[in-house]
C-alpha positions as CSV (number, residue, x, y, z in Angstrom):
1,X,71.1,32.6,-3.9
2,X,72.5,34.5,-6.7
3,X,71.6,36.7,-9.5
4,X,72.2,35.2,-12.6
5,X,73.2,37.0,-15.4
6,X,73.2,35.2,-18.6
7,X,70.6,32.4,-18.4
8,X,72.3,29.9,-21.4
9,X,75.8,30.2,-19.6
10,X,74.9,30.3,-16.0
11,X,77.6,32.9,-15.7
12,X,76.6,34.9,-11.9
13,X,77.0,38.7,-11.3
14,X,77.2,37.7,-7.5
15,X,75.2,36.8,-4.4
16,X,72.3,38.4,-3.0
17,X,72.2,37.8,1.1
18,X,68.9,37.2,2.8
19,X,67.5,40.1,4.8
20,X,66.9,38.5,8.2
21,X,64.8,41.8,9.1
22,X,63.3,41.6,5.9
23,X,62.1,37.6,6.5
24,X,61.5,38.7,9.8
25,X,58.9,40.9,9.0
26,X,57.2,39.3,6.3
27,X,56.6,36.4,8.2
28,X,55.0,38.7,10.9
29,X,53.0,40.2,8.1
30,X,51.9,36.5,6.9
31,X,51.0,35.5,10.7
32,X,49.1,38.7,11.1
33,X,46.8,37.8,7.7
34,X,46.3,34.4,8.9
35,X,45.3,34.7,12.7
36,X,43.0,37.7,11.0
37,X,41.9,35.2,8.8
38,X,41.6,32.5,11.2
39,X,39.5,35.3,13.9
40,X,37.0,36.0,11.6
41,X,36.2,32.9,10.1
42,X,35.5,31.5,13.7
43,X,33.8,34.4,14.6
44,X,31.3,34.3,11.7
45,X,30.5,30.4,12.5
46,X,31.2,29.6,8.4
47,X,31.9,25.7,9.3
């Protein structure tokens, strides 16, 4: 992925890594919502 600088030339600045710690914990953070999620719809019977 990179950063673009000027939109009408597609001219980059550079390339901007992925954080694998960073991914690492928003997925955790996304997992976490939906098994929250997930508990207490089944909990509360709302089928």
């Amino acid at each position: 992925m990179k950063v673009v600088v000027s939109g009408i030339d597609g001219r980059t600045f550079g390339e901007r890594p992925f954080s694998i710690p960073k991914i690492t914990a928003y997925s955790e953070l996304l997992s976490e919502i939906a098994i929250a999620i997930s508990l207490t719809w089944g909990a509360g019977g709302l089928l």
